[in-house]
C-alpha positions in Angstrom: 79.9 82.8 118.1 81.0 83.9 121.5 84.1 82.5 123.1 84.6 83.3 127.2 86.5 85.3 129.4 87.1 83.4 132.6 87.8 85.0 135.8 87.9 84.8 139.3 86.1 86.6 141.6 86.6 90.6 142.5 89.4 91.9 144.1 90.7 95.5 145.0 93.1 97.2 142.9 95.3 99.4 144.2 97.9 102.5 143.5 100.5 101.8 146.5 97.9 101.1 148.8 95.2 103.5 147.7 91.8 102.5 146.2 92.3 102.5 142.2 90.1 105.1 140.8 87.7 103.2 138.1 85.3 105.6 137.8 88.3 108.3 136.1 89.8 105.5 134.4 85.6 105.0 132.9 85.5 108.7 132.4 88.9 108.7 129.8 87.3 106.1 128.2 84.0 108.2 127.6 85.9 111.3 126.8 87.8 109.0 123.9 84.4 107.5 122.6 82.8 111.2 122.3 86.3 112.8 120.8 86.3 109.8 118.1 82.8 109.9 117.5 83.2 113.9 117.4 86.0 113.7 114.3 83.8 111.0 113.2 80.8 113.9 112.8 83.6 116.6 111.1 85.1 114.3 108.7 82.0 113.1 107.8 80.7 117.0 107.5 83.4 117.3 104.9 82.3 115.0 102.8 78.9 116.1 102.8 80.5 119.3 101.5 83.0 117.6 98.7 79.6 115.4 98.0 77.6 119.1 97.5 80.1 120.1 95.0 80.7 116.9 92.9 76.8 116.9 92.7 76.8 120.7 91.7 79.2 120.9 89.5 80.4 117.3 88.1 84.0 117.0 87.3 86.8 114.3 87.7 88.6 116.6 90.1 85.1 117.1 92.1 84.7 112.9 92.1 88.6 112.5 93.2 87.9 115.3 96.1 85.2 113.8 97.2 86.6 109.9 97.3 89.7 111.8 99.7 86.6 112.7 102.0 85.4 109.5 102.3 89.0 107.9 102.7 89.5 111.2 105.6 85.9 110.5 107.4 86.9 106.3 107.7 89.9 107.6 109.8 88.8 108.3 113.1 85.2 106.3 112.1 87.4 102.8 112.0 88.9 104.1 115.5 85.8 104.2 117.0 85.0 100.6 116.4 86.4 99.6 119.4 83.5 100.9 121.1 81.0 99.2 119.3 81.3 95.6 121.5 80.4 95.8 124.8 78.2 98.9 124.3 74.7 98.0 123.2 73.5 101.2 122.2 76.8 101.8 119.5 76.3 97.9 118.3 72.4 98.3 117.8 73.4 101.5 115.4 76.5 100.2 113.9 74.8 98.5 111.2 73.1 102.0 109.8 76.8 103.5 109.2 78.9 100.3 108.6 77.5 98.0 107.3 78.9 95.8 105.0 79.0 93.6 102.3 76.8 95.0 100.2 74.6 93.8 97.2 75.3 97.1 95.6 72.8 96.0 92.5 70.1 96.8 95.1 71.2 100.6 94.3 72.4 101.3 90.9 73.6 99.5 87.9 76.1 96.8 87.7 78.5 94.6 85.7 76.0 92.0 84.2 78.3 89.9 82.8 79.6 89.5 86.5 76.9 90.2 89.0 75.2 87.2 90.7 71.7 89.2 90.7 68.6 87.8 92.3 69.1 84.7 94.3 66.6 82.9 96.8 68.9 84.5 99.4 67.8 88.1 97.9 65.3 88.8 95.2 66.0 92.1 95.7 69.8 91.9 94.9 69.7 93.6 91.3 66.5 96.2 92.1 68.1 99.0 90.9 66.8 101.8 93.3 68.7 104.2 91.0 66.9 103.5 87.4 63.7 103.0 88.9 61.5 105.5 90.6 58.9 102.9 91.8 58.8 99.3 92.2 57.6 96.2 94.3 59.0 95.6 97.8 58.1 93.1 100.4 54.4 93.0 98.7 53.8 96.9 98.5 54.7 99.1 96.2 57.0 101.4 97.2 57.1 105.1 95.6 60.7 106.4 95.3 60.2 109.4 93.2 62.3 111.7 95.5 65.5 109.8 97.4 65.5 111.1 100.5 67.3 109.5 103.6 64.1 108.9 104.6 63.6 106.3 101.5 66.8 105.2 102.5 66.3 104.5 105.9 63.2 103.1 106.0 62.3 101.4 103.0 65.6 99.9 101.7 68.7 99.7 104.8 68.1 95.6 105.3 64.9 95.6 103.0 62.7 92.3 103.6 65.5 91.8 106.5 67.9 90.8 104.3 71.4 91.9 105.6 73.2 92.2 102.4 70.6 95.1 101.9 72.9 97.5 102.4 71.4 101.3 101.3 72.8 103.5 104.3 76.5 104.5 105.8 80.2 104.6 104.6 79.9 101.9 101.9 76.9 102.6 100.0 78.5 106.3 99.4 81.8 104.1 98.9 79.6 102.4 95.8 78.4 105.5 94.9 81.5 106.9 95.0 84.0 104.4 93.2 81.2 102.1 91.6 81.8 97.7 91.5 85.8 96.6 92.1 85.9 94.1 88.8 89.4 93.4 88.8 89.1 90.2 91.2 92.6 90.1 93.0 94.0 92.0 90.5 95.6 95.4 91.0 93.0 98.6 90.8 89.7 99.7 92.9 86.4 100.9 91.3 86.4 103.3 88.5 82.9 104.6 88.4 83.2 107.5 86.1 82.5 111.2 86.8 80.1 111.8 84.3 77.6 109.4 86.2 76.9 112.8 88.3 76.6 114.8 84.6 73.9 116.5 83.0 72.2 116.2 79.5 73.9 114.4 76.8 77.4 113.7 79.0 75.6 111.9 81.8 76.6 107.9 81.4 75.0 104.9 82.7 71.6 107.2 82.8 69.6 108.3 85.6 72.7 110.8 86.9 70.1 113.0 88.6 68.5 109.8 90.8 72.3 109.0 91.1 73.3 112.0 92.5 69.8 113.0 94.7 71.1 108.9 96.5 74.6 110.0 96.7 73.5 113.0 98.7 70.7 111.7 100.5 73.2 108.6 101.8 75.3 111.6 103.0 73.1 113.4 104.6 71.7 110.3 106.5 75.5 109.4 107.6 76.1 113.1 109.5 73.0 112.7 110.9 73.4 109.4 111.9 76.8 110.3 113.6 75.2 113.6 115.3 73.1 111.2 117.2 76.0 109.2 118.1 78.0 112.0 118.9 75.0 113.0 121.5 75.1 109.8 122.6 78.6 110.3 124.8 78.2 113.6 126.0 77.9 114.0 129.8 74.6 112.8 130.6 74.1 111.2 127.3 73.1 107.3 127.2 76.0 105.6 125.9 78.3 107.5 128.3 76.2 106.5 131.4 75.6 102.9 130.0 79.7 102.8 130.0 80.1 104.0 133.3 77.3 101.7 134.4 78.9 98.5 132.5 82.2 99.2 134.3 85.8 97.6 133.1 84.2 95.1 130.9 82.8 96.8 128.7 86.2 98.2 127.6 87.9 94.7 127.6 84.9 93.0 125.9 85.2 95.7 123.2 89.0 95.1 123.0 88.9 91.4 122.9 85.9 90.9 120.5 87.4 93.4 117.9 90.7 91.9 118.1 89.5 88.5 118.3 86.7 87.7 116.1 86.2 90.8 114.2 89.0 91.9 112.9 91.1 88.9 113.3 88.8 86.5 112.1 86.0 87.9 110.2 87.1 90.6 108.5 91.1 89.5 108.0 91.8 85.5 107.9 88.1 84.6 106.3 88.7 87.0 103.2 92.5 84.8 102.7 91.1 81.1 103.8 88.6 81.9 101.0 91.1 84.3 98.4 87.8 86.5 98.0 88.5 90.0 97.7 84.4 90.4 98.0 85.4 89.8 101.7 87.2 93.2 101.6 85.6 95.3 104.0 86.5 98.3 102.0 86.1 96.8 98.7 85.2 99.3 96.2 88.2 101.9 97.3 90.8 99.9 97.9 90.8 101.5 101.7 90.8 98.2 103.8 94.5 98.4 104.5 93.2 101.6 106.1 90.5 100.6 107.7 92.1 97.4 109.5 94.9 99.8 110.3 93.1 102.4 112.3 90.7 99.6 114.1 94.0 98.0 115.4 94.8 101.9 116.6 91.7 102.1 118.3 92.1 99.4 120.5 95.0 100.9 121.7 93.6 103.9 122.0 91.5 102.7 124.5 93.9 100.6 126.9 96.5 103.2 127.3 93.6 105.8 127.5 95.1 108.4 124.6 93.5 109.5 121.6 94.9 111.8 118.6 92.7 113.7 117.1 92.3 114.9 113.1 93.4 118.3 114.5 96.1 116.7 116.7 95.2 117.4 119.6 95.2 114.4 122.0 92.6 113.8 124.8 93.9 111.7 127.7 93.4 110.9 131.0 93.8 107.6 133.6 93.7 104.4 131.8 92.9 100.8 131.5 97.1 100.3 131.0 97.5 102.3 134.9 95.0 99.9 136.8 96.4 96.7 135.3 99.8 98.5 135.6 99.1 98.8 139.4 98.0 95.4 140.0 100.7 93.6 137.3 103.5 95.9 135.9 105.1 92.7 133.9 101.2 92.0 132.7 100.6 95.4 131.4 104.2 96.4 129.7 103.4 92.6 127.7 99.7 94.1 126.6 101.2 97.8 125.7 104.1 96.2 124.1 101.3 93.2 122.3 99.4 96.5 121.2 102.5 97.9 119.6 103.6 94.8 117.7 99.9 94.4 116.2 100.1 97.8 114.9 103.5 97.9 113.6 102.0 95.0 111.9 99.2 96.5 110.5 101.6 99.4 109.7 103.6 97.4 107.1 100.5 95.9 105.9 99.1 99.5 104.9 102.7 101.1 103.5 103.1 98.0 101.4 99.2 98.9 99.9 99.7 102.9 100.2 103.2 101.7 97.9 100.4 99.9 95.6 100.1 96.2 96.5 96.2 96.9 97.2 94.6 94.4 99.9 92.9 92.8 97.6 95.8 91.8 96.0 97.4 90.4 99.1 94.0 87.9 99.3 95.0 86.6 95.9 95.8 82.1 95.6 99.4 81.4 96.2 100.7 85.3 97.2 103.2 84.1 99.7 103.6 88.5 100.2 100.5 88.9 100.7 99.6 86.5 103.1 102.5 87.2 105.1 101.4 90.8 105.5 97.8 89.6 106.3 98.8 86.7 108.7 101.4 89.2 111.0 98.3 91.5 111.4 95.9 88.3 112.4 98.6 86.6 114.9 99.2 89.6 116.7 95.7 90.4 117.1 94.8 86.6 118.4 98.0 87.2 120.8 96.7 90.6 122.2 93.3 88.4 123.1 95.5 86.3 125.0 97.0 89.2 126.9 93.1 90.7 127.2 92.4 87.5 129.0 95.0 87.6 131.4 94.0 91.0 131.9 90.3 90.3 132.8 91.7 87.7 135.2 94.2 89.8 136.5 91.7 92.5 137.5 89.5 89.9 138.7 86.5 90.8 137.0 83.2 88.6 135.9 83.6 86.0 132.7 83.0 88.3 129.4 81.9 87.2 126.4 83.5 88.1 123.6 82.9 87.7 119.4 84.4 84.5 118.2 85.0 83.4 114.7 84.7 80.1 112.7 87.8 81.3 110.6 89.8 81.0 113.8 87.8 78.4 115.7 86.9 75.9 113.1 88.8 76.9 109.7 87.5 73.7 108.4 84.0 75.0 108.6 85.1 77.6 106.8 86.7 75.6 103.5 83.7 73.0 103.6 
């Protein structure tokens, strides 16, 4: 669903009478994308390395080292998402690093007693890539005696074009890495055990080799994934001159369609109109406090044209906030000051889960808490849009579309 920008035609923006300069003010914004995407490619590095030695020598320290990777590499990952809308070469790859849910049964075991399994929607729903080195797929047989990213990539990411066949990026390592949330709305994440990676006699739930040879191929997909990104916004590199190319909107239809019907609407008020914690983006780890958190950061990021990175350094430069600033000081200091609220608000939704009310507890029938934490977050995102739009106008650029959602739109959609 898309929902429009209206605007009226071009007009010239100006710094007390001089030409605004949109071509620097496109160059932060590239500098940002290839910074994020850069920490993105580290963090993920990291992993890759805690992965190697959970894998090499199994341990519950190694497993716990290795889940504090993953929860590192979703920081500055989550803050590139802002990026992704409005930029058709980061949305056409998103789904190889992000995508989400999952039918994890695809990949390894899970809880019988309360996994749907095979449906019409997807026979291949409880294949079991894991425990079974060949098997059927789309009409061939497919041979996965070695799980290699290639496997991965190729044969089982969206397998019969099924989206739900998730193999690839952060949350099948998530799985892999926590195992199925069965606690509902109740308080704890996945406890997958460490002896899943063991050898001989102490491995559990069998098949701990194939288990750890997907782990690592699912990690070594993801960096290499991410290099290409990373490539992507260099000087010269596609992305970077498709940005430049796409001009203004493409930042505010990023802005708007992440704060509007992504985050907003399907990843924040669907999951409590339905009190489904299977609509938790980050639902084996018990992250999504984190992950809504540093989305909301990237969309600041963006408009005031400052990003910190994991080293803290901060790249900078002329922003989105100084041209609108320029045309419409009042307009500007009510986006910057919008921006601020929605974060603070995301804020007190994470410290409330990092203080152990877990996300998925908030989504729960009846939690008056937890709804309140998730509803600040979701009105001031929809109020940002509204300050996006006036923005778009303000600058006097062409309508935009941005991503809408039925949990905002048309709730009763949703409950039906």
């Amino acid at each position: 669903m898309k929902r429009s920008l209206l605007a009226p035609a071009a007009v010239m923006l100006s710094f007390g009478g001089a030409q605004a300069d949109t071509g620097a003010v496109l160059t932060t914004y590239a500098d940002i994308a290839q910074a994020t995407f850069e920490d993105s490619l580290t963090t993920a590095q990291a992993l890759q390395q805690a992965v190697a030695a959970l894998v090499a020598a199994p341990s519950d320290a190694a497993l716990e080292n290795a889940r504090l990777a993953w929860k590192a590499a979703r920081v500055p990952y989550q803050q590139s998402e802002v990026f992704r809308f409005g930029n058709a070469i980061v949305d056409d790859w998103e789904g190889k690093v992000n995508a989400w849910p999952l039918d994890e049964g695809l990949i390894d075991y899970v809880d019988e007693g309360t996994y749907v399994g095979p449906t019409d929607e997807n026979e291949y729903a409880a294949l079991n890539v894991v425990a079974n080195p060949v098997f059927q797929l789309g009409g061939a047989q497919v041979d996965a005696t070695q799980i290699t990213p290639a496997l991965l990539e190729t044969a089982l990411q969206e397998a019969d074009g099924i989206e739900t066949n998730v193999a690839t990026g952060y949350h099948a390592i998530e799985f892999m890495l926590w195992g199925q949330d069965l606690n509902g709305t109740g308080p704890g994440a996945g406890a997958r055990p460490w002896t899943d990676y063991a050898s001989g006699e102490a491995c559990t739930n069998g098949n701990c080799d194939r288990r750890a040879a997907y782990l690592v191929a699912a990690t070594d997909l993801l960096v290499s994934d991410l290099a290409w990104m990373v490539a992507q916004w260099q000087p010269g590199g596609a992305a970077r001159a498709a940005a430049t190319e796409g001009g203004l909107s493409t930042i505010l239809t990023g802005m708007g369609s992440l704060s509007y019907g992504e985050l907003a609407g399907e990843r924040m008020r669907l999951g409590l109109l339905l009190n489904d914690p299977e609509e938790e983006q980050d639902c084996f780890s018990d992250n999504t406090h984190n992950s809504h958190f540093y989305d909301g950061v990237g969309i600041r990021n963006v408009y005031v044209g400052a990003y910190t990175r994991v080293d803290g350094s901060v790249v900078s430069g002329p922003s989105l906030a100084d041209l609108v600033a320029a045309t419409d000081a009042t307009l500007n200091a009510e986006l910057v000051g919008k921006l601020d609220t929605t974060v603070a608000a995301l804020g007190e939704m994470k410290a409330a889960a990092d203080a152990g009310f877990a996300y998925d507890q908030m989504l729960g029938r009846g939690d008056a808490r937890g709804e309140a934490l998730i509803m600040a977050g979701v009105n001031g995102l929809v109020d940002q849009t509204k300050s996006i739009e006036r923005v778009v106008a303000a600058l006097g650029l062409d309508q935009l579309e941005i991503e809408g959602s039925d949990s905002l739109d048309a709730p009763g959609k949703v409950a039906e």
